[in-house]
Each structure stands twice: as structure tokens, then as C-alpha cells.
N, C-alpha and C positions, 0 to 999 in steps of 0.2 A: 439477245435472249439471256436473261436471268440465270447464271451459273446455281450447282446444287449448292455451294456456302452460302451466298449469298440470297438463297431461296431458306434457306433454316435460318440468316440470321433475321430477315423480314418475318418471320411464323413467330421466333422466340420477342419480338420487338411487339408484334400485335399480341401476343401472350398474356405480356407483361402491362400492357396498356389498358387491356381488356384487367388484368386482375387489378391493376389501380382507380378505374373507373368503376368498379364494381366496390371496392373500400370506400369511396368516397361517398358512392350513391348510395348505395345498398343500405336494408336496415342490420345492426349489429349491438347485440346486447350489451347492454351496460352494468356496470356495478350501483347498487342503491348501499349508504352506507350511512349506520344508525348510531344515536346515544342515548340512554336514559333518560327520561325529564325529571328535573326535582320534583320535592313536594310544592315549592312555586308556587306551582301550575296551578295547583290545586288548592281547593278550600283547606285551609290548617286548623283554622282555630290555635287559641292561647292554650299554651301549657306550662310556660312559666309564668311565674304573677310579674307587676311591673316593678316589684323591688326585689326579685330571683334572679342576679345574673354573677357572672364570675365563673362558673362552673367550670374547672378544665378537667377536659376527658380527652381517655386513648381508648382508643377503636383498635381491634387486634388482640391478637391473630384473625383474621378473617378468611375462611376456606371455601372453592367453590372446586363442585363435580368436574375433574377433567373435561368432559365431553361438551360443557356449557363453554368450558376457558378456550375459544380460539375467535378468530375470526368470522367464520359461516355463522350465520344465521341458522337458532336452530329451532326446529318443530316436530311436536310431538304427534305423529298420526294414528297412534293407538299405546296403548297400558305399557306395551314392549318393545315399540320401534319408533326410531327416530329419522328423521331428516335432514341431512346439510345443505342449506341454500349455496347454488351456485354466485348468484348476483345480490343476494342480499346478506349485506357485512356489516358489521362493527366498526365505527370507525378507528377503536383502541381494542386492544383485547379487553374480555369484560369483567374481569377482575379488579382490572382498575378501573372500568367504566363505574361498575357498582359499590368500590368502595368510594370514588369520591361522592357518587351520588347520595350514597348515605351518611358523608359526612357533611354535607350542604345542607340535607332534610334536619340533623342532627343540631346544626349551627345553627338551622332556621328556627327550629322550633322549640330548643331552653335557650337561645339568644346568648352565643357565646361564639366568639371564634378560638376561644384555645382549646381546639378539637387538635390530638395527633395521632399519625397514625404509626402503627406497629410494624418496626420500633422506633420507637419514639426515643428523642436526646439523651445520654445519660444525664441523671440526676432533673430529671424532668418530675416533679411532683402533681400525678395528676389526680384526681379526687375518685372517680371512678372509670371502671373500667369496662367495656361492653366487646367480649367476644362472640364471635356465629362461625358455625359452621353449615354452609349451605348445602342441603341433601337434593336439591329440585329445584330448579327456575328454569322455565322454559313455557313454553304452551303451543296450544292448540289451534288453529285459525277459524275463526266462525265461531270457538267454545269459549275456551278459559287460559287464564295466565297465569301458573301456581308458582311460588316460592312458598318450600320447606325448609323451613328452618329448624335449627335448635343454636340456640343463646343463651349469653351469660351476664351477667350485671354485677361488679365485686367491687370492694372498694380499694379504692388505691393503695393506701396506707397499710394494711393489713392481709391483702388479699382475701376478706371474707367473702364468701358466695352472697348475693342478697337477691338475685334472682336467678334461677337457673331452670328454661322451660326450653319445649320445641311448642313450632305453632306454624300452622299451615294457611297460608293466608291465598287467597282466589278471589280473582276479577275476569270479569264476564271479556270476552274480544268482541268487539261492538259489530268488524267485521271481518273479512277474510283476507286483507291486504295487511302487509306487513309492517307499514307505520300503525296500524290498529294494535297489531301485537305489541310494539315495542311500547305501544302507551299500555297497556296492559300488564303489559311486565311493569314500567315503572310504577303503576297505582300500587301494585302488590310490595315492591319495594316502598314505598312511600307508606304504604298502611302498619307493615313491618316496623318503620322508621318511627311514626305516630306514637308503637306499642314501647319502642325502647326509651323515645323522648317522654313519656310518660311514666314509665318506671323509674328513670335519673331527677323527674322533678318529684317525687314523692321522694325518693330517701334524700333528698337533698332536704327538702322540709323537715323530714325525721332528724337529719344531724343536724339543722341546724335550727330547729326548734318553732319553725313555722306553720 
């Protein structure tokens, strides 16, 4: 007859058996993890002409709302309250997610790679200068995908102001799953992107007489 040790170590042995058939089987949530998409993806259109290129521009300072800067996935479900996804993340934090992604829309679209960002090399001469300070990027599932911005456009040399706006740009969430969101957010970054690569190919025209 089965002594009482060895009757508890047979209960802890099926225990333990039982909870590792249960990991294996069992369903268990997983983490989904996102990134930006460029402008790319998307219809661009020309904004430098085909003899406009050279441009070198520094991106920076770029600042984004603490509550946006982490991992979680975040969504807004009303004017005052927000959401941290458990399982759906970032694959980087999104600071850097969103500045590289606007410096790729940026290279895409006046057709330069001497894009740097802030800060950039000493003695690095770059022509102009494009700061943002992000006040909102986030959204809504089923609604909308806003970045608020306010931006800067100055020239290198000088530091003159040549553009200096806030602009609130929104795209519709097509639907209620979270790869919907993250392309939502990126159109809205990418429309943003559109507005500053269009601002740097007009004074570039102005200074250089085209």
C-alpha cells in the first residue's frame, strides 16, 4: 500500500503534468506587434521636379506625448480616456518608430538621402530644417486616426522661420482591428509628411530660383 510521501509525491507529479498538458494544449494569448508603413505604400505623387535634388535636411527635435512613447498599443475610446492594449505593441518604441518613418516619406518624396536626424554631425551643413512637436497621435477603432501637430520649416544657415503652423490631419479606420489602426495612423503621418515635403520643395525653388 502506497505510503502518505509517496501518495503526495504521485498528486504533485499529476499536478504538474496536468499543468504542462494544459500549456501546450490550451489556447493562450499572444502578443501582435506593429510598425508604421511609409508613404510607399501609398499614391505620392512628385513633389520635387526631375532636376530638384541635393536637398540636405535635419529632422529635429521631434517630440511625442509621453503617453503615446511606450510599447502598448494605444486607443482612444472617448475625448478623455484612453486604452493600453495588452497584446497589441510596437515593435520599437514609437518615437523612433515615427521619426524614421517620416524620414523615409521625406527621402521619398524631395528625392534625397541626406536626411539627418537631431543631432545631427557637428559641422554637418544642412539646408533646412523641419521641427514637430507632436500634441495627438493616436485613434479610435471603427472612427478616426488623428495626429496633431504643430511644425517648423527654418533654414539651415540662418535659422530663419519659413514655416511655422500646427495642423491636425485625420483618416477614417476602415475597421475595428488593430492592423486597421496602425495603417490609419500611418496615412495620417504620411499626409503630415506630404505637407512638410511640399513646404521644403517650394523654398527650395525660392532659393534657388526655380
Amino acid at each position: 500500500m502506497m505510503n502518505r510521501q509517496a501518495w503526495f509525491k504521485a498528486i504533485i507529479c499529476i499536478g504538474l503534468l496536468a499543468s504542462f498538458a494544459w500549456g501546450c494544449s490550451g489556447t493562450s494569448n499572444r502578443s501582435n506587434y506593429y510598425l508604421l508603413s511609409t508613404v510607399q505604400n501609398e499614391s505620392a505623387g512628385d513633389i520635387m521636379g526631375p532636376n530638384e535634388d541635393g536637398v540636405i535636411l535635419g529632422i529635429g527635435p521631434v517630440t511625442l506625448p509621453e503617453y503615446v512613447n511606450r510599447f502598448q498599443v494605444i486607443t482612444r475610446t472617448s475625448r478623455n480616456e484612453i486604452t493600453f492594449s495588452e497584446f497589441e505593441r510596437w515593435a520599437e518604441p514609437l518615437k523612433i518608430n515615427f521619426i524614421r518613418t517620416f524620414r523615409e516619406n521625406l527621402a521619398y518624396l524631395i528625392k534625397t538621402d541626406d536626411i539627418f536626424i537631431y543631432p545631427w554631425p557637428q559641422g554637418t551643413a544642412v539646408e533646412y530644417i523641419v521641427t514637430a512637436d507632436v500634441i495627438q497621435f493616436d485613434a479610435r477603432p471603427g472612427d478616426s486616426a488623428v495626429l496633431d501637430v504643430r511644425w517648423s520649416l527654418l533654414r539651415g544657415n540662418d535659422r530663419k522661420m519659413l514655416v511655422n503652423k500646427k495642423k491636425r490631419f485625420t483618416t477614417a479606420v476602415q475597421s475595428s482591428d488593430y492592423e486597421a489602426l496602425v495603417a490609419a495612423l500611418s496615412s495620417s503621418l504620411n499626409e503630415f509628411s506630404r505637407e512638410v515635403a511640399t513646404a521644403v520643395a517650394q523654398n527650395y525653388r525660392k532659393d534657388h530660383g526655380n
